[in-house]
ROVO-979229 format. One record per atom (N, C-alpha, C): residue in one letter; atom name; x, y, z. Coordinates in nm, 3 decimals, padded with zeros to 5 digits, m for minus. Atoms other than C-alpha are relative to their C-alpha. Layout:
{aa a&at CA&x X&y Y&z Z} .
...
% end
This chain:
{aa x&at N&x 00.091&y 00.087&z m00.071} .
{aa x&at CA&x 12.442&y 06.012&z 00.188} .
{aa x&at C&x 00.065&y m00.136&z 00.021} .
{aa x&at N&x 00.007&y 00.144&z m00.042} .
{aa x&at CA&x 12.507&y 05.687&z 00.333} .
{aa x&at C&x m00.014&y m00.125&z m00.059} .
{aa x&at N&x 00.028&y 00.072&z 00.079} .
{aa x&at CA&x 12.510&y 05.380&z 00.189} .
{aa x&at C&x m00.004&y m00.133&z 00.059} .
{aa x&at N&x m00.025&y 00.078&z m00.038} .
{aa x&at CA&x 12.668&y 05.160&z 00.365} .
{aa x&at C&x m00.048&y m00.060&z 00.181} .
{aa x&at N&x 00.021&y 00.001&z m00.126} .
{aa x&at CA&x 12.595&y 04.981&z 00.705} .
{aa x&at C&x 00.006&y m00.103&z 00.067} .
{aa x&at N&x m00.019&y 00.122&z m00.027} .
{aa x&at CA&x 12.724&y 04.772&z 00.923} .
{aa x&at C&x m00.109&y m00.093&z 00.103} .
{aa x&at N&x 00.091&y 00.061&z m00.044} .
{aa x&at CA&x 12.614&y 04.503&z 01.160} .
{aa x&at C&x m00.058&y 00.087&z 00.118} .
{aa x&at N&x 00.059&y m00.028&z m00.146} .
{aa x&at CA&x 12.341&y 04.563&z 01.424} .
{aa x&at C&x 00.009&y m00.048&z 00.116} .
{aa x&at N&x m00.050&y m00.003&z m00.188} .
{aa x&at CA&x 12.344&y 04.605&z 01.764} .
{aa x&at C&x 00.034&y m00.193&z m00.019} .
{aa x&at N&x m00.026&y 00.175&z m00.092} .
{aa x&at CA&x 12.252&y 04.200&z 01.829} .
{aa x&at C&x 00.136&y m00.029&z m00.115} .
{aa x&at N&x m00.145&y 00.060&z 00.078} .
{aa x&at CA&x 12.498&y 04.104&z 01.530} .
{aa x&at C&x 00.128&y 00.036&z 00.062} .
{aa x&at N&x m00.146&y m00.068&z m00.110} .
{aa x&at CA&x 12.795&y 04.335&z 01.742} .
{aa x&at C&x m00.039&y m00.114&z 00.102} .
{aa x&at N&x 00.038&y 00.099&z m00.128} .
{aa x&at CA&x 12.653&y 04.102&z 02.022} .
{aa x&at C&x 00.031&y m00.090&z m00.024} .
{aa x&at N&x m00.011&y 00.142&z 00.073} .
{aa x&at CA&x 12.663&y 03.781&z 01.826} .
{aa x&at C&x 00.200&y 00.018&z m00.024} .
{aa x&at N&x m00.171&y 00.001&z 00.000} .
{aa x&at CA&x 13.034&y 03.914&z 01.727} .
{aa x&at C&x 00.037&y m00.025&z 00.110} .
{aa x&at N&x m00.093&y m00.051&z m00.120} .
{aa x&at CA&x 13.159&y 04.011&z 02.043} .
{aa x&at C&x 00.012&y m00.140&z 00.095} .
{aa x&at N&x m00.012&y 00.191&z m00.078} .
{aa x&at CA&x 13.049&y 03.627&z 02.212} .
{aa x&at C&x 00.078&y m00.068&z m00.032} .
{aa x&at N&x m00.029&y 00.116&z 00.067} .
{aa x&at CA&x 13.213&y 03.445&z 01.963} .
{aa x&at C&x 00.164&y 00.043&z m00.028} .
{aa x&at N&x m00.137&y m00.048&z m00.046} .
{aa x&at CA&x 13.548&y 03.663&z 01.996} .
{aa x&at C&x 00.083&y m00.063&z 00.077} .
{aa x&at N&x m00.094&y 00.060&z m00.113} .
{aa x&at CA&x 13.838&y 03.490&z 02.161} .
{aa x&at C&x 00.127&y 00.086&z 00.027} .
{aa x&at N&x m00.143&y m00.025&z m00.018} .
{aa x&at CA&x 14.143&y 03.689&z 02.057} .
{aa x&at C&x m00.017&y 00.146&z m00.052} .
{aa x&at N&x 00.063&y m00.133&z 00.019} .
{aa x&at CA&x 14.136&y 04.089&z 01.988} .
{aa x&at C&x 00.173&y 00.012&z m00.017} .
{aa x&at N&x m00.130&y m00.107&z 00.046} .
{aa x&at CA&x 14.459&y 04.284&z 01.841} .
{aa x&at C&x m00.049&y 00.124&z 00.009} .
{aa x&at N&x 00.012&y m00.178&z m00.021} .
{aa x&at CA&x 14.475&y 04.638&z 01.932} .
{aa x&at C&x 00.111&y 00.049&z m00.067} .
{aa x&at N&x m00.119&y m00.064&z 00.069} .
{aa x&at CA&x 14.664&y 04.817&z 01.661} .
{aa x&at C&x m00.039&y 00.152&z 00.009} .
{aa x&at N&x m00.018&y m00.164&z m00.047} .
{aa x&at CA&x 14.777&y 05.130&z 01.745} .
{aa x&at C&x 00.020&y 00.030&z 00.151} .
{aa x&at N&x 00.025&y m00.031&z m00.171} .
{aa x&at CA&x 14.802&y 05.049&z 02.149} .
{aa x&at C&x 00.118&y 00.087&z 00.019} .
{aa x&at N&x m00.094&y m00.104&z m00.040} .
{aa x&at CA&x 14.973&y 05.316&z 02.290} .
{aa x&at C&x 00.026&y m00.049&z 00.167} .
{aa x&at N&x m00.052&y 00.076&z m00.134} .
{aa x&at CA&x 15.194&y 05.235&z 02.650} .
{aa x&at C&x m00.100&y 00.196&z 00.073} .
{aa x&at N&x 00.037&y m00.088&z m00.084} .
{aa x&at CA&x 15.093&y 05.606&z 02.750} .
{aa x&at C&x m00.152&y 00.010&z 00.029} .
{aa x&at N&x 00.102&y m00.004&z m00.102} .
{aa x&at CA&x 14.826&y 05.600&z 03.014} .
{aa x&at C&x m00.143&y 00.082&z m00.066} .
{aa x&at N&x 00.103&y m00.090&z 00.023} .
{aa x&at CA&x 14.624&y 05.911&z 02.882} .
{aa x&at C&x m00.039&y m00.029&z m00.163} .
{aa x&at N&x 00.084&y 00.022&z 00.130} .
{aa x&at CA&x 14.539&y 05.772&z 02.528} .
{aa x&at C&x m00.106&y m00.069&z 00.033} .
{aa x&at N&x 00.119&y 00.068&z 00.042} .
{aa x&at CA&x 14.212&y 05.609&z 02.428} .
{aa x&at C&x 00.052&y m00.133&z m00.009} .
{aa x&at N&x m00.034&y 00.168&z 00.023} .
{aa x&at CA&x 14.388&y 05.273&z 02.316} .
{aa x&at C&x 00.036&y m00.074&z 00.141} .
{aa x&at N&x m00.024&y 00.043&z m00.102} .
{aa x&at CA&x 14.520&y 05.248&z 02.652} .
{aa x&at C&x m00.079&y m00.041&z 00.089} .
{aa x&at N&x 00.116&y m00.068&z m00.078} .
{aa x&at CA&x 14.204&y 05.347&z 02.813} .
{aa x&at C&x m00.074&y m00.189&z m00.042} .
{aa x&at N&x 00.057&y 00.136&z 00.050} .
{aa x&at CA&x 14.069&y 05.051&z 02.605} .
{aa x&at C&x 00.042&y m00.106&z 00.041} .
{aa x&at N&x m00.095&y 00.096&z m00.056} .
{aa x&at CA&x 14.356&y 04.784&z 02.645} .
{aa x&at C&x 00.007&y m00.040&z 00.153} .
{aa x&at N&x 00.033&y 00.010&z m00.084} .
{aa x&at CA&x 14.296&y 04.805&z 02.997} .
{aa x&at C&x m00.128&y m00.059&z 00.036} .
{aa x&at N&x 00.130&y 00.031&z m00.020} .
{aa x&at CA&x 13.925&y 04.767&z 02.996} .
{aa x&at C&x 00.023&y m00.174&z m00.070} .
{aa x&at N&x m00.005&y 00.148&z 00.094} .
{aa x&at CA&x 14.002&y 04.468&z 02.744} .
{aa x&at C&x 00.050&y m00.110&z 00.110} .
{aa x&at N&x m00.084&y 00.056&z m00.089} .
{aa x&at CA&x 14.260&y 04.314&z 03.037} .
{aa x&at C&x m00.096&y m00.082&z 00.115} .
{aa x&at N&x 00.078&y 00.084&z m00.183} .
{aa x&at CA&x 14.060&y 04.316&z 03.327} .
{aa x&at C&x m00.148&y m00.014&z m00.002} .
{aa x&at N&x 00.159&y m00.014&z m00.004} .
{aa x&at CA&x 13.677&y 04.341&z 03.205} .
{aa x&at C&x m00.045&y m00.133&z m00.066} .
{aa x&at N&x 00.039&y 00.092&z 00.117} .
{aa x&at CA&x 13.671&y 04.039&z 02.922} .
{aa x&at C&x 00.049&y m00.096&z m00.013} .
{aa x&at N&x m00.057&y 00.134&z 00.049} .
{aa x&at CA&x 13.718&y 03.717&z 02.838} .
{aa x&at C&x 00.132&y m00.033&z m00.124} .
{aa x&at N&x m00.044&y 00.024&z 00.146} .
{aa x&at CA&x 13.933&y 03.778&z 02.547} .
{aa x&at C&x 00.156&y 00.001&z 00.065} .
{aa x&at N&x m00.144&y 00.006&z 00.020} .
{aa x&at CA&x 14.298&y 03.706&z 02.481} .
{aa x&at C&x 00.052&y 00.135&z m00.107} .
{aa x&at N&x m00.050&y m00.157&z 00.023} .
{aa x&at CA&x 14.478&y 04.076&z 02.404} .
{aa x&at C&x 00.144&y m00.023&z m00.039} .
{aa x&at N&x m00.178&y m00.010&z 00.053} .
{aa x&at CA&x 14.779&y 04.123&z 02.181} .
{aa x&at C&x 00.016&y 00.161&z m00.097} .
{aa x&at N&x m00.011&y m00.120&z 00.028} .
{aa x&at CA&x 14.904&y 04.474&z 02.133} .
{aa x&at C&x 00.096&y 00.026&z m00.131} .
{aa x&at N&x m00.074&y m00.052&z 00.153} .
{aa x&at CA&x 15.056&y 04.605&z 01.768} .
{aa x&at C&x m00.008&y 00.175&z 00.043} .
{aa x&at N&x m00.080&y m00.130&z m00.015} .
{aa x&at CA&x 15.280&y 04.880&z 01.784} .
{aa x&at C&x 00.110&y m00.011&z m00.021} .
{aa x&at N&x m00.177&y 00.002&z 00.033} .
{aa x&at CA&x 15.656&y 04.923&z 01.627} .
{aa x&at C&x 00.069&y 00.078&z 00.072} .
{aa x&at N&x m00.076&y m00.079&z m00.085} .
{aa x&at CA&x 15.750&y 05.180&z 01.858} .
{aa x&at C&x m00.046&y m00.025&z 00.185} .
{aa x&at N&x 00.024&y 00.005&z m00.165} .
{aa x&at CA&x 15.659&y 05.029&z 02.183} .
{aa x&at C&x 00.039&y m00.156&z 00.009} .
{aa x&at N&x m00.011&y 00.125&z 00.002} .
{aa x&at CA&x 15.788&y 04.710&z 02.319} .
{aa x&at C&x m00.076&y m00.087&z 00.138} .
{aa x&at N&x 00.102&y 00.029&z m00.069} .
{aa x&at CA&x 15.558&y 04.665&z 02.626} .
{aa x&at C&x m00.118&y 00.094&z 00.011} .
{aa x&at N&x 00.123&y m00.144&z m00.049} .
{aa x&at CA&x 15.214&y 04.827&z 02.708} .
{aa x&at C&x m00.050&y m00.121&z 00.141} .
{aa x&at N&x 00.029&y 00.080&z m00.116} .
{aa x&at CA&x 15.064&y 04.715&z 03.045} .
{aa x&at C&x 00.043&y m00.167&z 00.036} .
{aa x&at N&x m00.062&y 00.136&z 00.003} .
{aa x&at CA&x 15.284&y 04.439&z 03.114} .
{aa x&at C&x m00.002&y m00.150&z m00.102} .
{aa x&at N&x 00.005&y 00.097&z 00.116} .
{aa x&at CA&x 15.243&y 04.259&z 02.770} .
{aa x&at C&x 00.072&y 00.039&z m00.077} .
{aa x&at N&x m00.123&y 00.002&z 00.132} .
{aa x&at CA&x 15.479&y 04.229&z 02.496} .
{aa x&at C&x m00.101&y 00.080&z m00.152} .
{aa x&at N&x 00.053&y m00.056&z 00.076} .
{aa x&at CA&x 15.402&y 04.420&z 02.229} .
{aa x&at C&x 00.044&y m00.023&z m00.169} .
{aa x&at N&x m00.051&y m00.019&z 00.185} .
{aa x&at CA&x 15.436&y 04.348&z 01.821} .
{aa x&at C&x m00.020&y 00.077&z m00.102} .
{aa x&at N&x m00.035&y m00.108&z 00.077} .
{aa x&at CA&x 15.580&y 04.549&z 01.572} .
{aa x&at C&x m00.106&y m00.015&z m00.145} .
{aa x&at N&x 00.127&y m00.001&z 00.131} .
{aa x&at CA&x 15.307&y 04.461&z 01.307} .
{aa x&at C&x m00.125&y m00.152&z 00.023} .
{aa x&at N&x 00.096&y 00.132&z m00.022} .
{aa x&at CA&x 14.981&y 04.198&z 01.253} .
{aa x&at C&x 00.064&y m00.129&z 00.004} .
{aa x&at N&x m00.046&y 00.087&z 00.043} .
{aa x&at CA&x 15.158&y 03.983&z 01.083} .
{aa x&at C&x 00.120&y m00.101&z 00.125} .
{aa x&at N&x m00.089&y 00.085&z m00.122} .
{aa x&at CA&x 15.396&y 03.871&z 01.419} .
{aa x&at C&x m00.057&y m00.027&z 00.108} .
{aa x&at N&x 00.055&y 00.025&z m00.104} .
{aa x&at CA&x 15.153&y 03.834&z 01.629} .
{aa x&at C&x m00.033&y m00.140&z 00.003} .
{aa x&at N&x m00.029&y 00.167&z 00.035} .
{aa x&at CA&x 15.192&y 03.426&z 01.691} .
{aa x&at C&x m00.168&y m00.081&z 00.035} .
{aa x&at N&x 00.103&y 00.083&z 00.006} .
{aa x&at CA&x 14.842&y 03.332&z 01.729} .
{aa x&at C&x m00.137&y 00.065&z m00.093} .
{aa x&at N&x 00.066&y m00.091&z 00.075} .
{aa x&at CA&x 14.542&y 03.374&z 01.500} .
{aa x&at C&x m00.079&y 00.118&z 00.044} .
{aa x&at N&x 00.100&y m00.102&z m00.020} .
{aa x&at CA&x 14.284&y 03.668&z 01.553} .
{aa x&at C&x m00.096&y 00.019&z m00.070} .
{aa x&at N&x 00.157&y m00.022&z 00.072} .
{aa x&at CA&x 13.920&y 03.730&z 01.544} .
{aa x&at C&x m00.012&y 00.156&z m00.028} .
{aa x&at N&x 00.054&y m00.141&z 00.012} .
{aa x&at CA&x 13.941&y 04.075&z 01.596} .
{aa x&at C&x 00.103&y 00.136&z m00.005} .
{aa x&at N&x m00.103&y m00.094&z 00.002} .
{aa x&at CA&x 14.133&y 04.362&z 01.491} .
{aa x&at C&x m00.036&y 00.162&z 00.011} .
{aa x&at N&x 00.007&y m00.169&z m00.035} .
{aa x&at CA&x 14.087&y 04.742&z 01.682} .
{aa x&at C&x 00.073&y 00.099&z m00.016} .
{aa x&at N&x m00.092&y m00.051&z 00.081} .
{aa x&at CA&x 14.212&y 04.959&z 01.477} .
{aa x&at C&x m00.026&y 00.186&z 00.083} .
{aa x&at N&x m00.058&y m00.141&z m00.058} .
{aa x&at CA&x 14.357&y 05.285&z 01.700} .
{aa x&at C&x 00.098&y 00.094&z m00.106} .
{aa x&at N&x m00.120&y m00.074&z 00.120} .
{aa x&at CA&x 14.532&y 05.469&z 01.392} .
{aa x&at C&x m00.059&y 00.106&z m00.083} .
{aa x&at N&x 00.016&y m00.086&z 00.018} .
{aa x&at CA&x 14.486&y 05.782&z 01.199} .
{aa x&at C&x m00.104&y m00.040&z m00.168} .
{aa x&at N&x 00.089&y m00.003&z 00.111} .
{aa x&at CA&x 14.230&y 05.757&z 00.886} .
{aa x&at C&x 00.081&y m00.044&z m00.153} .
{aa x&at N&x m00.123&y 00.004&z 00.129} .
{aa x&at CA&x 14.554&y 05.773&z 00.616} .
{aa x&at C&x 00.029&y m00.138&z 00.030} .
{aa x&at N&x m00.024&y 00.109&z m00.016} .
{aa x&at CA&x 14.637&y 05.464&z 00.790} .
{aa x&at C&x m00.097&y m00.118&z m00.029} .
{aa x&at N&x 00.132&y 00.095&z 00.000} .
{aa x&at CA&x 14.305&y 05.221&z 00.767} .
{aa x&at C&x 00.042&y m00.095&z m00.137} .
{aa x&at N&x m00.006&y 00.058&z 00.145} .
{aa x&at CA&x 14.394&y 05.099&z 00.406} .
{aa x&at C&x 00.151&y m00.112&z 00.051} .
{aa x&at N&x m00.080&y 00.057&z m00.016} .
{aa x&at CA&x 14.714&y 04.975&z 00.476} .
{aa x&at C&x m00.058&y m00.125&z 00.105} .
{aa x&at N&x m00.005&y 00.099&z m00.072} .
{aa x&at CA&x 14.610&y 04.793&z 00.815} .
{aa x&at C&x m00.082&y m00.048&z m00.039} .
{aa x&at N&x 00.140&y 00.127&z 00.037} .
{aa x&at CA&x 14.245&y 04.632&z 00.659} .
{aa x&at C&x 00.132&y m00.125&z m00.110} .
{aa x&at N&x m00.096&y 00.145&z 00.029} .
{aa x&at CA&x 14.547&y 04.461&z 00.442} .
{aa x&at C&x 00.045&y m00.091&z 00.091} .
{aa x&at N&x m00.104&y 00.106&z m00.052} .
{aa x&at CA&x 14.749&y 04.337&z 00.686} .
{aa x&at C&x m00.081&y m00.084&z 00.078} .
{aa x&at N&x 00.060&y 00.088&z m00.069} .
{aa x&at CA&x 14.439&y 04.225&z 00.843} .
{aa x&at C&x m00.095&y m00.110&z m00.045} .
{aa x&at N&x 00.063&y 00.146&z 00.080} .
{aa x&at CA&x 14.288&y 04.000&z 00.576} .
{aa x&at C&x 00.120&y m00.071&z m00.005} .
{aa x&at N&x m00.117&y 00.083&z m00.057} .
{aa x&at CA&x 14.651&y 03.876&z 00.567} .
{aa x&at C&x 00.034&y m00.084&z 00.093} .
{aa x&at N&x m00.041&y 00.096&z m00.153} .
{aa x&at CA&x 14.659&y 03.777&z 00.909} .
{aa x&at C&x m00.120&y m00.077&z m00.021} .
{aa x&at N&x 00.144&y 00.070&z m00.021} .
{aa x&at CA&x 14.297&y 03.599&z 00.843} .
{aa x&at C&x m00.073&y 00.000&z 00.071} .
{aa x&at N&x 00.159&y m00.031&z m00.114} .
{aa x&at CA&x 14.134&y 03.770&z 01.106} .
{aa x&at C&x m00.153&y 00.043&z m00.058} .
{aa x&at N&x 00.203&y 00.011&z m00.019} .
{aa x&at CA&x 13.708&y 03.779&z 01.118} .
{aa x&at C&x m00.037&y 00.144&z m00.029} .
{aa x&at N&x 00.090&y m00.095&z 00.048} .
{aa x&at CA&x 13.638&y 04.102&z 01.159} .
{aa x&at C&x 00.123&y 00.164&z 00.061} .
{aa x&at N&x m00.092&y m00.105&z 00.034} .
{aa x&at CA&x 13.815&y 04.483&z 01.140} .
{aa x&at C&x m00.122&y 00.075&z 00.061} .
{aa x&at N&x 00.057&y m00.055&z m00.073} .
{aa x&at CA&x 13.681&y 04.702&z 01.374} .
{aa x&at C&x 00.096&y 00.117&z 00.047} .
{aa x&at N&x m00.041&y m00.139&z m00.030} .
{aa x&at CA&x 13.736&y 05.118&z 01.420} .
{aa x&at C&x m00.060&y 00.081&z 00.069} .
{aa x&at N&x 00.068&y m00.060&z m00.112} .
{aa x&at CA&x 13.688&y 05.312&z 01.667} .
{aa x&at C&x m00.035&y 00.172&z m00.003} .
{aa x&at N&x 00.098&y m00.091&z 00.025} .
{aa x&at CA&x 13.483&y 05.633&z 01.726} .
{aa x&at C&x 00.096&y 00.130&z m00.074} .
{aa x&at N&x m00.056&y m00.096&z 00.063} .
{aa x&at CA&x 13.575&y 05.919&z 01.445} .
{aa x&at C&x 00.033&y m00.099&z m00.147} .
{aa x&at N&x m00.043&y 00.009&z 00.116} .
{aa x&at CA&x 13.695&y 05.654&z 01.206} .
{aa x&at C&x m00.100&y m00.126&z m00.048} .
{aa x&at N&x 00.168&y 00.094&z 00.085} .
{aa x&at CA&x 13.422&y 05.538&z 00.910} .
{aa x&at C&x 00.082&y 00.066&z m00.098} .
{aa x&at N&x 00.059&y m00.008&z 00.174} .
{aa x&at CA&x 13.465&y 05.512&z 00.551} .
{aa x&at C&x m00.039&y m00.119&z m00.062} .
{aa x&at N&x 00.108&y 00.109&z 00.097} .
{aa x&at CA&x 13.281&y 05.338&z 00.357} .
{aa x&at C&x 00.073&y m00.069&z m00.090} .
{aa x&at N&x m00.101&y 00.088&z 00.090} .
{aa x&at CA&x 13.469&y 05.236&z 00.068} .
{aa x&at C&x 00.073&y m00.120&z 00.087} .
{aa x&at N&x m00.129&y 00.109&z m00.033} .
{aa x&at CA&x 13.754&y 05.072&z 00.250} .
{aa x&at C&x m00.118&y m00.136&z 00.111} .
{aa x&at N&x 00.128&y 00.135&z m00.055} .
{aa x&at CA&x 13.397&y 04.902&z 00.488} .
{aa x&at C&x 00.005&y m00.113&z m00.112} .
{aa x&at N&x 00.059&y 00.101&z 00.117} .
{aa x&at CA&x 13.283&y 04.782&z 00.166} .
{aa x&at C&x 00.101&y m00.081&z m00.073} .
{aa x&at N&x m00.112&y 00.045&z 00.047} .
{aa x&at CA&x 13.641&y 04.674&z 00.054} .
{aa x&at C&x 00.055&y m00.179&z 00.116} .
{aa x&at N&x 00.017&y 00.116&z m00.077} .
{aa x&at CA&x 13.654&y 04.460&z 00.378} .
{aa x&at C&x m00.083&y m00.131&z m00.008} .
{aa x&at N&x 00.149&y 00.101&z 00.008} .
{aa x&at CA&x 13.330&y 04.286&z 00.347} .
{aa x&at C&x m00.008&y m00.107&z m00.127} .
{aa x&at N&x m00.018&y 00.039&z 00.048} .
{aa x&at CA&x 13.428&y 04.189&z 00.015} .
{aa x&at C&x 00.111&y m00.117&z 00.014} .
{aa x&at N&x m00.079&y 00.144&z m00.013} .
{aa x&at CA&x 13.728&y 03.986&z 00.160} .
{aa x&at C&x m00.042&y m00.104&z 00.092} .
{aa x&at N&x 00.060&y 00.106&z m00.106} .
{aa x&at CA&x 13.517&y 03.818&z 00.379} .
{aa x&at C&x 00.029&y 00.038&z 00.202} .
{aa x&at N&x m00.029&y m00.027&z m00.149} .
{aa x&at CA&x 13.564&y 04.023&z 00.692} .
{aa x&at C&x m00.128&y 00.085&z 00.071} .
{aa x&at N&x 00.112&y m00.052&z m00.058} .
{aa x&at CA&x 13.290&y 04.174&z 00.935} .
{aa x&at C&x 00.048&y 00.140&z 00.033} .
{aa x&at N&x m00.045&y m00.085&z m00.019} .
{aa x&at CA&x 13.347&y 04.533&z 00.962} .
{aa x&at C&x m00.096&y 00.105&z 00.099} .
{aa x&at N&x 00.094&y m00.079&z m00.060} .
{aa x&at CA&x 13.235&y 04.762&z 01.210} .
{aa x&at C&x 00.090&y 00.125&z 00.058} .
{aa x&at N&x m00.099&y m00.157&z 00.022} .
{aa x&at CA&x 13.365&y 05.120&z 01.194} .
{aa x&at C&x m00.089&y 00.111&z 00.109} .
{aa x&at N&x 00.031&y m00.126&z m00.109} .
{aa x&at CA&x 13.299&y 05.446&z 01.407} .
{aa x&at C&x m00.109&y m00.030&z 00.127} .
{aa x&at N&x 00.004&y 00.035&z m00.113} .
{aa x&at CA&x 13.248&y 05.237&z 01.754} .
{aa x&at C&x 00.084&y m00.035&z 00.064} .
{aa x&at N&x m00.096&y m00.007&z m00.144} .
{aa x&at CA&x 13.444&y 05.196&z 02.096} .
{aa x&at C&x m00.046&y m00.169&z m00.008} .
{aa x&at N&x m00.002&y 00.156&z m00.013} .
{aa x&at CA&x 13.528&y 04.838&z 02.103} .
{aa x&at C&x m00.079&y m00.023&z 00.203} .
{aa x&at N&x 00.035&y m00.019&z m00.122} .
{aa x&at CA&x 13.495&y 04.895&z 02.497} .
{aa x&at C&x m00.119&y 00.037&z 00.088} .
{aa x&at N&x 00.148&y m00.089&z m00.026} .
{aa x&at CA&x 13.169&y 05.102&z 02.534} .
{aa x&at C&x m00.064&y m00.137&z m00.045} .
{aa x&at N&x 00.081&y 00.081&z 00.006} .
{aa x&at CA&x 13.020&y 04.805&z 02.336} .
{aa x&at C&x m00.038&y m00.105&z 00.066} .
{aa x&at N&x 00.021&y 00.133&z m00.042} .
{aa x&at CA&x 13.097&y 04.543&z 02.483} .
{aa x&at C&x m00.006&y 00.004&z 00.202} .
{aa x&at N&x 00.052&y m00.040&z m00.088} .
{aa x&at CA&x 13.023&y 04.695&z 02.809} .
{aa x&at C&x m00.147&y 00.032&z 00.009} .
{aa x&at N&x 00.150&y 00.015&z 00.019} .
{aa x&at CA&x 12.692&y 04.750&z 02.702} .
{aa x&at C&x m00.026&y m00.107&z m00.033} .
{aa x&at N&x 00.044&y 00.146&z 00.030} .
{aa x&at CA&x 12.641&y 04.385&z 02.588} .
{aa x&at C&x m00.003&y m00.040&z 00.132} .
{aa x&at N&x 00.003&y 00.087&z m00.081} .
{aa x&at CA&x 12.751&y 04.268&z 02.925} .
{aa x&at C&x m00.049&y 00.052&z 00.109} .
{aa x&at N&x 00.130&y m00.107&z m00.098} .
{aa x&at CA&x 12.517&y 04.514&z 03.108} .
{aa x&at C&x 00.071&y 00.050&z 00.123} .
{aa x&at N&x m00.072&y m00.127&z m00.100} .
{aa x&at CA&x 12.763&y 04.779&z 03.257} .
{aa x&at C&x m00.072&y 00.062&z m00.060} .
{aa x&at N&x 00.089&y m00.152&z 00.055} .
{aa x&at CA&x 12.577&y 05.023&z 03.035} .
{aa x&at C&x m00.116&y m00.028&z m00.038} .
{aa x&at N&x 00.159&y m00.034&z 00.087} .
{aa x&at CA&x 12.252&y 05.162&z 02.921} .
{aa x&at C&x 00.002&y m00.037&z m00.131} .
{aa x&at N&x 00.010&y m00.008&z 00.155} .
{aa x&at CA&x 12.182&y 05.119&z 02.538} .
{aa x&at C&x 00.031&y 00.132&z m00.061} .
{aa x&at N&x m00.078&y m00.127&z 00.025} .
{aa x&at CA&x 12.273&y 05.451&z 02.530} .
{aa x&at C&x 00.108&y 00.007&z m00.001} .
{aa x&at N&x m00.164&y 00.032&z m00.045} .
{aa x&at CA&x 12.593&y 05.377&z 02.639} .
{aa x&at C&x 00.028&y 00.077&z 00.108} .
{aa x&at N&x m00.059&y m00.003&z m00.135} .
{aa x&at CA&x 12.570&y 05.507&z 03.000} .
{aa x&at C&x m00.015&y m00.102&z 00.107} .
{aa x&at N&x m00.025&y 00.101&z m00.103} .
{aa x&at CA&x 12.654&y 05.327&z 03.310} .
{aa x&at C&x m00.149&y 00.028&z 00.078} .
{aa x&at N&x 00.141&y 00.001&z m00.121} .
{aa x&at CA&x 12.286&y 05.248&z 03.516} .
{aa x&at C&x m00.003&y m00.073&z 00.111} .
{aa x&at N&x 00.001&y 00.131&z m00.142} .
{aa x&at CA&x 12.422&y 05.030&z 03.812} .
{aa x&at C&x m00.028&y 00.122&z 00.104} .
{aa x&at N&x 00.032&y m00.041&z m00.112} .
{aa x&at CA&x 12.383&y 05.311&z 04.051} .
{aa x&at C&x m00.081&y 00.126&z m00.003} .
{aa x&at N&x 00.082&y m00.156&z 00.001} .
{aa x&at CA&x 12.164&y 05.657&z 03.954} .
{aa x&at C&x m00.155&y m00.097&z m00.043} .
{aa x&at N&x 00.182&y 00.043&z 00.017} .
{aa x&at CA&x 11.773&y 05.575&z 04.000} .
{aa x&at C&x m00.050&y 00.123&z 00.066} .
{aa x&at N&x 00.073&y m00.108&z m00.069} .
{aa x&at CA&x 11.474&y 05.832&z 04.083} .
{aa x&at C&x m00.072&y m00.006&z 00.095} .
{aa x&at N&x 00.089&y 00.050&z m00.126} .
{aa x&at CA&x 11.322&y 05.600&z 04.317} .
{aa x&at C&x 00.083&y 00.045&z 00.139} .
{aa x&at N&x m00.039&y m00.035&z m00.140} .
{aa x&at CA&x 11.325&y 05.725&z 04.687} .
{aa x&at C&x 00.040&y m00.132&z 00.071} .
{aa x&at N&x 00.036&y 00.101&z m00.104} .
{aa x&at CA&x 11.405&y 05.479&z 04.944} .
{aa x&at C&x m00.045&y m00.037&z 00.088} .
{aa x&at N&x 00.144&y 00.042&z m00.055} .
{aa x&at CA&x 11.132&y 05.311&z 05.122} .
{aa x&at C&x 00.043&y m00.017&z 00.142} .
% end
């Protein structure tokens, strides 16, 4: 059972305003991943300043890319963690290290412990959500559901 839980919807809301700078660890340059899928949306949809972590890539969509948190030359509020479950422990270090706000994983990856391990260093954690979906729903591309409602209605036209 459950124990743990992070912030709600408006608190993700309250985060996501007060966001300036977002690290995507794990961005992948190839087109057909999820991080990419994201990194893109991040580019051209948001206000935020985007810095990609990755050791085996040295650009992703025309940005420079760094080989860990720790080189990325300006601070960060927010760190989207694209990486495999074995991995999470290692990067919530490197991301109280870097003194970023809040540690954020995207859909599939939740555990609790390492949540509750965050929260203890003073970081906001919000695990098994789409950085992208949300904050597309905050800025009313999507439903609360999380689909898009700008163009399907049942009303006829008059």
């Amino acid at each position: 059972m459950s124990t743990w839980t992070g912030p709600t919807a408006l608190q993700r809301q309250d985060l996501l305003r007060s966001t300036r700078t977002v690290a995507v660890v794990g961005a992948s340059p190839n087109p057909a991943r999820a991080s990419n899928f994201v990194a893109t949306y991040l580019l051209s949809s948001t206000g935020f300043d985007v810095y990609f972590v990755n050791p085996h890539a040295e650009e992703i969509l025309g940005r420079p890319v760094y080989p860990s948190l720790a080189e990325v030359p300006v601070a960060i509020d927010l760190v989207d963690v694209f990486r495999k479950p074995a991995d999470l422990p290692s990067v919530l270090d490197a991301t109280i290290e870097a003194g970023a706000k809040t540690f954020w994983t995207q859909f599939g990856l939740y555990d609790e412990d390492l949540a509750r391990r965050g929260e203890e260093a003073g970081l906001t954690v919000v695990m098994d959500r789409c950085l992208k979906v949300e904050h597309a729903r905050f800025a009313g591309g999507l439903h609360l559901a999380g689909f898009n409602t700008g163009v399907i209605s049942a009303r006829r036209r008059g």
